[in-house]
C-alpha positions as MATLAB code, in Angstrom:
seq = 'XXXXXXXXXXXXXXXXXXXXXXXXXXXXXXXXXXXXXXXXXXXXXXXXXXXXXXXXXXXXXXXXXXXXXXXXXXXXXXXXXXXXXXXXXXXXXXXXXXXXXXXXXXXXXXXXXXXXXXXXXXXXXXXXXXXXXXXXXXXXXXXXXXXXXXXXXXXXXXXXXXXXXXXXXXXXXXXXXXXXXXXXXXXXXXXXXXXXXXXXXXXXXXXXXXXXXXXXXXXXXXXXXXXXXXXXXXXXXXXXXXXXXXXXXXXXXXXXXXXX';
ca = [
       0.000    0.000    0.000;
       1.597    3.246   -1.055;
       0.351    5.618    1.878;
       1.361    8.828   -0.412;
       3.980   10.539    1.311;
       6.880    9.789   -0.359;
       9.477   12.506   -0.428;
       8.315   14.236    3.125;
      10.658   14.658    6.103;
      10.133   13.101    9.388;
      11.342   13.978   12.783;
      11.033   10.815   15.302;
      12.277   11.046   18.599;
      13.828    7.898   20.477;
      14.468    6.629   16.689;
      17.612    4.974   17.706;
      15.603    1.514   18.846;
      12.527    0.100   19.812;
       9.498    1.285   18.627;
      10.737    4.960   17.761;
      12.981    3.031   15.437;
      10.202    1.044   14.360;
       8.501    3.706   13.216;
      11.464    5.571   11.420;
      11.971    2.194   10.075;
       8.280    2.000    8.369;
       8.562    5.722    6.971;
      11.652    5.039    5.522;
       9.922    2.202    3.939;
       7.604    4.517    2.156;
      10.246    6.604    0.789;
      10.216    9.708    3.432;
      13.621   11.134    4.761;
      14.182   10.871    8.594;
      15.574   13.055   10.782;
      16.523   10.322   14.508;
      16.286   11.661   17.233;
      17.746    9.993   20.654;
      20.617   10.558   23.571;
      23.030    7.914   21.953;
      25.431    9.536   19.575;
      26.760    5.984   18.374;
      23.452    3.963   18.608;
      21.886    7.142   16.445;
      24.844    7.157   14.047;
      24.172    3.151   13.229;
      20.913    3.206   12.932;
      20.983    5.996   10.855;
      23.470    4.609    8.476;
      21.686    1.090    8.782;
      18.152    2.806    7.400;
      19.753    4.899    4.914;
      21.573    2.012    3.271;
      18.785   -0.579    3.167;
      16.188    1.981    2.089;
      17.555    4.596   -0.094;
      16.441    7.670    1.549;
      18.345   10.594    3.397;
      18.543    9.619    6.981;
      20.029   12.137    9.311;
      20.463   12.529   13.414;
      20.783   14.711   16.608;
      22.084   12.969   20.021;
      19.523   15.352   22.704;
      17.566   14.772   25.303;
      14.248   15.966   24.359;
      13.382   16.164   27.505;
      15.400   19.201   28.543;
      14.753   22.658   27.005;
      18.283   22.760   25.452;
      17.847   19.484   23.796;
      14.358   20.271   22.110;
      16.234   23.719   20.903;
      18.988   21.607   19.396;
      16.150   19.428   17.784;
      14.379   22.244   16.481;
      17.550   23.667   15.130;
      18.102   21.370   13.317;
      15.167   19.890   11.795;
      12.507   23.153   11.811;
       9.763   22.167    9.698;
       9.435   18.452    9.131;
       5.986   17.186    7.686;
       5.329   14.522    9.997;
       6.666   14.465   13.773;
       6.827   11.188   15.963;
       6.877   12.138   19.682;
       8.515    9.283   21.993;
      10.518   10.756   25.104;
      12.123    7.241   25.458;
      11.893    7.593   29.439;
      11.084    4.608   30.872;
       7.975    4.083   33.080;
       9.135    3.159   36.833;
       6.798    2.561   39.752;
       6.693    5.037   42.553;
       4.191    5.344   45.662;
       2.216    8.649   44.886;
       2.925    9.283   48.698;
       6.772    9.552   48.245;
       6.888   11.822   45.063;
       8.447   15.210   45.734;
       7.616   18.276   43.355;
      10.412   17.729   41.432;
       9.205   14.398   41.167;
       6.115   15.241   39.507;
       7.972   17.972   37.182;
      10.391   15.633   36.283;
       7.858   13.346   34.489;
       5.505   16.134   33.247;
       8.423   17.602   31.325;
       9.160   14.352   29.804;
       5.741   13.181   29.251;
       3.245   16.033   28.574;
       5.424   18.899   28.120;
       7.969   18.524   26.086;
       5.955   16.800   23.243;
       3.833   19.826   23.428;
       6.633   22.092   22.376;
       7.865   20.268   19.901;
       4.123   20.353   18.355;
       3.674   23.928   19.414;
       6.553   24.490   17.226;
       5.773   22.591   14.477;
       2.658   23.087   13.585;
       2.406   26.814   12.237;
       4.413   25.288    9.452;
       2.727   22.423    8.954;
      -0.839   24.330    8.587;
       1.345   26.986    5.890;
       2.041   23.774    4.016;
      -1.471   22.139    4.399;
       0.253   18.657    5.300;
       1.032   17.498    8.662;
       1.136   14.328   10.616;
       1.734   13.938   14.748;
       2.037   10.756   15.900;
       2.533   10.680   19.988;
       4.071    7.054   21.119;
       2.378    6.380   24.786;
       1.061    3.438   26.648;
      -1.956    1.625   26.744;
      -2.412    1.747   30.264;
      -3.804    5.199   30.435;
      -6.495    3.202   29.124;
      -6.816    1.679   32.944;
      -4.077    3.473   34.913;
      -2.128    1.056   37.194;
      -1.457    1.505   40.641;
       2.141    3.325   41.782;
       1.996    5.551   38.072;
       0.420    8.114   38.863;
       3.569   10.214   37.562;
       3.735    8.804   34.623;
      -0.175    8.109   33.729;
      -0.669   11.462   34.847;
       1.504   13.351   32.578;
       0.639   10.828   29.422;
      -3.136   11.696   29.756;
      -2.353   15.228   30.551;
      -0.696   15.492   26.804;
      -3.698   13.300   25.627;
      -6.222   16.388   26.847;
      -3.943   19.057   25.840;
      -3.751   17.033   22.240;
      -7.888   16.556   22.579;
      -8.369   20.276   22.679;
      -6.045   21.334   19.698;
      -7.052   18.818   17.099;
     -10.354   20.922   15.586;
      -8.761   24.386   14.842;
      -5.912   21.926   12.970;
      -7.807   19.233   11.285;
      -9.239   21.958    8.291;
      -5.241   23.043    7.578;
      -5.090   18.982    6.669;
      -2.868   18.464   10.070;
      -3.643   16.299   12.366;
      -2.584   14.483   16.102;
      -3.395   10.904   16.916;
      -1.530    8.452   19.573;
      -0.857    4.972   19.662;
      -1.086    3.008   23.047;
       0.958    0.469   22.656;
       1.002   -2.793   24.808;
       4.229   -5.296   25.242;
       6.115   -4.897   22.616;
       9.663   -6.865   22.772;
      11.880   -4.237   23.089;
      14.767   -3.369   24.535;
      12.597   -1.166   27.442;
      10.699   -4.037   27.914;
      13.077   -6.791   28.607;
      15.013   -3.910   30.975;
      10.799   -3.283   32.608;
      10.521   -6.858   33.149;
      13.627   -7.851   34.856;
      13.114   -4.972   37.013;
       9.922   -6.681   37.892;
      11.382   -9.730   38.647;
      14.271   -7.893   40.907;
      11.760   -5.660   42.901;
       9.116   -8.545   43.338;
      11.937  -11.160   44.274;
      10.716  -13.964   41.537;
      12.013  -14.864   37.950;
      12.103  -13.259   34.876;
      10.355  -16.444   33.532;
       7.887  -15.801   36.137;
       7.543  -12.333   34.653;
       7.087  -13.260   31.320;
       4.613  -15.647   32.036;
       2.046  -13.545   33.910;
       2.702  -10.955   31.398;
       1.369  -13.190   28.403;
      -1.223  -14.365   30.547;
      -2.447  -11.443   30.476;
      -1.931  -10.655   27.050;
      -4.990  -12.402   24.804;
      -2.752  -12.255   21.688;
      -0.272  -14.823   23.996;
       2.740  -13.276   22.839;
       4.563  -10.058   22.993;
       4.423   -8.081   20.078;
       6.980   -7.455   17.002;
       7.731   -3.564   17.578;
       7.077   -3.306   13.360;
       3.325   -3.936   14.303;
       3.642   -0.948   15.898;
       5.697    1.288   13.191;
       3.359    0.360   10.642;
       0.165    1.475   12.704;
       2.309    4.833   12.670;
       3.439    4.903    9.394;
      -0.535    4.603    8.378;
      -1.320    7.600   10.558;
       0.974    9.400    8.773;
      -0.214    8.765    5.473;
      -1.613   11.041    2.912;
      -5.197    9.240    3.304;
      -4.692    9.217    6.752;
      -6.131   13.524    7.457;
      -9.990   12.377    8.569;
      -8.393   10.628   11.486;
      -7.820   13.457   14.469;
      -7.311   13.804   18.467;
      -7.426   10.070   18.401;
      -5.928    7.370   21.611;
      -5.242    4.297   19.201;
      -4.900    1.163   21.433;
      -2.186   -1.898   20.191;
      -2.280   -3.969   23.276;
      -3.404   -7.801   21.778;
      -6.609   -7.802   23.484;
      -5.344   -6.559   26.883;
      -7.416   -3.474   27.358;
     -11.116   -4.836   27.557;
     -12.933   -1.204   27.544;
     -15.037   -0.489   24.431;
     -14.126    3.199   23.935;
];
């Protein structure tokens, strides 16, 4: 399927591996240039040089941490008007009692979940509307679908961007720009494998013990390949792809059980 954007530029952040990679990996597929984003210098300079190679297209990097205001200026610096953005702070959900978190707690994970994905699109987007093409795609979780107990930081600041996203989709939508987010589930990745022998370490069991609860859980009965989730974002970044806005796309196997 030839989505129609061929020849566009896309900025993904955490494009280095997992599913930010992923989805670098499908647009590059479909013939757009890719600007990676991540903190590795050397695991951004490989993959950039693997993508290029085995897809033909102009693949380029920046090693910042989008989390901090100095690393989203370096971003924006260097990639100022891309067509289709991929937001993925690449920080790592960890449990915390809500009782223990200080301020800087809770500012720490709203700057890497909620706000600095919404200065990225804040910047973005004038140019985007001038253009009449533009495509957000915000990489969260699934569980702000059913928030777990001990993330409140993190659920918190994911569904905070989700309402902030919610309220600027309709003044966008008619300039043919538009804001959608995937939910992923368990995806093998590299942050997985790390979440679940954390798991194992804090709840004094195997990793095998882990694993198996985890795809008991999981209808599908496996984890997923993280290109099932780069396509779902290549699609919503397609040129077809502008009547679908302000959306919280789930990708879970069967894990969240909620209709809406």
């Amino acid at each position: 399927m030839d989505l129609g954007i061929r020849g566009r530029h896309a900025l993904v952040c955490g494009g280095s591996k997992g599913l930010g990679h992923a989805a670098a990996e499908a647009l590059a597929l479909e013939g757009v240039s890719v600007t990676l984003i991540a903190r590795s210098a050397d695991a951004l300079e490989a993959a950039a040089r693997d993508l290029s190679e085995r897809h033909g297209v102009a693949v380029d990097f920046v090693a910042a941490d989008i989390t901090t205001p100095e690393g989203r200026q370096a971003v924006l610096a260097a990639c100022p008007n891309p067509d289709i953005l991929v937001t993925n702070p690449g920080m790592r959900q960890t449990p915390a009692d809500f009782r223990t978190l200080t301020r800087e707690d809770w500012n720490l994970w709203f700057e890497a979940h909620c706000f600095s994905s919404l200065e990225l699109i804040q910047k973005v987007v004038p140019g985007m509307c001038e253009r009449k093409f533009g495509r957000i795609v915000n990489i969260s979780v699934s569980n702000i679908k059913f928030p777990q107990v001990n993330f409140a930081h993190s659920h918190g600041a994911r569904l905070a961007l989700s309402g902030a996203i919610a309220s600027m989709v309709r003044e966008l939508v008619p300039h043919n720009v538009v804001i959608n987010s995937v939910l992923p589930g368990f995806f093998d990745t590299d942050a997985l494998q790390t979440n679940l022998h954390g798991h194992a370490a804090r709840g004094n069991t195997t990793y095998e013990a882990i694993v198996a609860d985890r795809l008991k859980m999981t209808p599908a009965g496996r984890f997923a390949n993280p290109r099932e989730c780069g396509d779902l974002i290549a699609f919503l970044c397609g040129a077809n792809a502008g009547y679908i806005t302000g959306q919280n796309i789930v990708n879970d196997g069967g894990v969240y059980q909620g209709i809406f």
